[in-house]
C-alpha angles and dihedrals in degrees: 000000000000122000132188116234138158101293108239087008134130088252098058082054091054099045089051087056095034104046102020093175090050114102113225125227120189127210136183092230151008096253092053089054080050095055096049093043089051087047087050093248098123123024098209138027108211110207155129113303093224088055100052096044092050101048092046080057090056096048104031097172081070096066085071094068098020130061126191109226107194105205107219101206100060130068132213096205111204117228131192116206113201128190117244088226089065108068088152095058088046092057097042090047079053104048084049099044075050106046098033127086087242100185095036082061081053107051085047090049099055090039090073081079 
């Protein structure tokens, strides 16, 4: 089973431990994983559901021979890095993760699908 995924990325990691019989194949970008996907040299694209959805909003005449399969186990955790030299954008990112419904953004976010 080959399936496509960010070559050097988190995700190629994960889908080596997640799917060990799985063969995976990396690739530069995401439109790159859609094209082989699309010619029949890769099954499956393994990415971020934001992404996908997204990206299935932007080409609609693809839905119809694509379909995005979240995969409800397993958890894309988001991660801000923030420079030591900017104390004043850390403390703004954390008065907003503080002060802001995270997960409701969230649930809007992946209902765009």
């Amino acid at each position: 089973m080959r399936i496509g995924v960010y070559k050097r990325s988190a995700l190629e990691y994960y889908l080596r431990q997640w799917f060990p019989k799985a063969e995976a194949v990396p690739y530069d970008n995401f439109t790159d994983q859609v094209q082989a996907l699309l010619n029949g040299e890769i099954y499956f694209v393994m990415d971020d559901e934001l992404e996908v959805v997204h990206y299935l909003k932007a080409h609609p005449e693809l839905t119809l021979r694509l379909e995005a399969i979240v995969l409800p186990n397993l958890q894309d955790l988001i991660a801000i890095a923030v420079s030591p030299d900017s104390p004043n954008l850390l403390a703004l990112l954390n008065l907003l993760i503080q002060y802001r419904d995270i997960p409701r953004r969230m649930k809007d976010m992946q209902s765009l699908r």
